[in-house]
C-alpha positions as CSV (number, residue, x, y, z in Angstrom):
1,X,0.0,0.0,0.0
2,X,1.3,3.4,-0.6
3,X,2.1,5.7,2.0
4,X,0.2,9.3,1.1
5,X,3.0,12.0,0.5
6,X,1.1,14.6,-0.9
7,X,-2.0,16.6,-1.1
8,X,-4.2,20.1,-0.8
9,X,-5.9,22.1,2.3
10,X,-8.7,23.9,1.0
11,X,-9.7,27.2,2.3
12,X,-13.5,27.0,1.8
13,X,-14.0,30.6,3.5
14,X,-11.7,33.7,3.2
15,X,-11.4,35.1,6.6
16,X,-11.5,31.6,8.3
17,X,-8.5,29.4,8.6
18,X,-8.2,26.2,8.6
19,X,-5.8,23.6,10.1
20,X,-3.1,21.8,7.9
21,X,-3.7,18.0,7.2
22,X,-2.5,15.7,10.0
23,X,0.7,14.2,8.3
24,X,3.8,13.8,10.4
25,X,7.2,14.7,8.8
26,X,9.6,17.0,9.2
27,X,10.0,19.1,5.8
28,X,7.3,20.0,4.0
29,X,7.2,21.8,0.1
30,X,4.0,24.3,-0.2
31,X,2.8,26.0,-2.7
32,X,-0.3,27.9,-3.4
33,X,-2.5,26.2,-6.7
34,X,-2.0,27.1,-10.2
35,X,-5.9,28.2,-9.9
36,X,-5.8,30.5,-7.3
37,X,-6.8,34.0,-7.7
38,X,-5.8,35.7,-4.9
39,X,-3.1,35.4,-1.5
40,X,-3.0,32.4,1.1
41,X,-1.5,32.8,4.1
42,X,0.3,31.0,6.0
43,X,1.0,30.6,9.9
44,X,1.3,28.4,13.2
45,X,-2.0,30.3,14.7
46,X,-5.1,29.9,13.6
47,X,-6.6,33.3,15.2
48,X,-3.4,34.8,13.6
49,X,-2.8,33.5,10.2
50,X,-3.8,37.0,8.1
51,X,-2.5,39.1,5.7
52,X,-0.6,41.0,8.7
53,X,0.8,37.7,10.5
54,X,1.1,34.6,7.7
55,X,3.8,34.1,5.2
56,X,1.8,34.8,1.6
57,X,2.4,32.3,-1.5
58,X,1.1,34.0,-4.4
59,X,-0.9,32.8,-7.3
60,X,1.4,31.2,-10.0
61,X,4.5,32.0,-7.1
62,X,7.3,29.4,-6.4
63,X,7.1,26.8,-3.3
64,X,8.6,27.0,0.4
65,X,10.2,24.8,2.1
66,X,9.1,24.3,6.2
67,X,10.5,22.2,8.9
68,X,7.2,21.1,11.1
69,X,6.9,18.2,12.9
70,X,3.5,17.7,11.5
71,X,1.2,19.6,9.2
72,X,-1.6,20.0,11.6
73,X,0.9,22.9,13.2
74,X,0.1,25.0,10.5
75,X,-3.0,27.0,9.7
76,X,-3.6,28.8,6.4
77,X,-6.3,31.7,5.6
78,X,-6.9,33.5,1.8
79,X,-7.7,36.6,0.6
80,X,-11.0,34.6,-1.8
81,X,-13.0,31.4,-1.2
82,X,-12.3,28.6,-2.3
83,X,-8.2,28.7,-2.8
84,X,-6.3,25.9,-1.8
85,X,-2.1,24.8,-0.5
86,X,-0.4,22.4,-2.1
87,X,1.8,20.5,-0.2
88,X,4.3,17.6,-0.6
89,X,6.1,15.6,2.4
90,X,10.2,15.8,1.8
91,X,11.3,13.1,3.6
């Protein structure tokens, strides 16, 4: 059986974040989806991740590489409804 190493966290509300995937690792590659519109942000809080306190990945803009222990640390928020993270598991 093969072991999931990828995926996507949808944002279904702007305004509202939502929790990372529970996936333990330790690097993680994310990038925002080719068919986003607008900003996603992300953070370690959920009352904090916002344009003010997250890291943005753009629309069309190139992944980052974290160190987590496990996905479900991270929150992520957009700017539009509907925009999604892509992520991939390193190691």
């Amino acid at each position: 059986m093969a072991t999931t190493r990828s995926g996507q966290v949808t944002v279904t509300t702007a305004g509202t974040a939502v929790q990372g995937t529970d996936m333990a690792g330790f690097l993680f590659s994310l990038v925002a989806h080719p068919d986003n519109t607008d900003t996603v942000w992300v953070g370690n809080a959920s009352e904090d991740v916002a344009n003010t306190t997250g890291y943005p990945l753009q629309p069309e803009g190139a992944p980052v590489v974290i160190q987590v222990g496990n996905l479900n640390q991270l929150y992520f928020d957009s700017d539009v409804n509907g925009e999604k993270i892509c992520w991939l598991k390193l190691n």
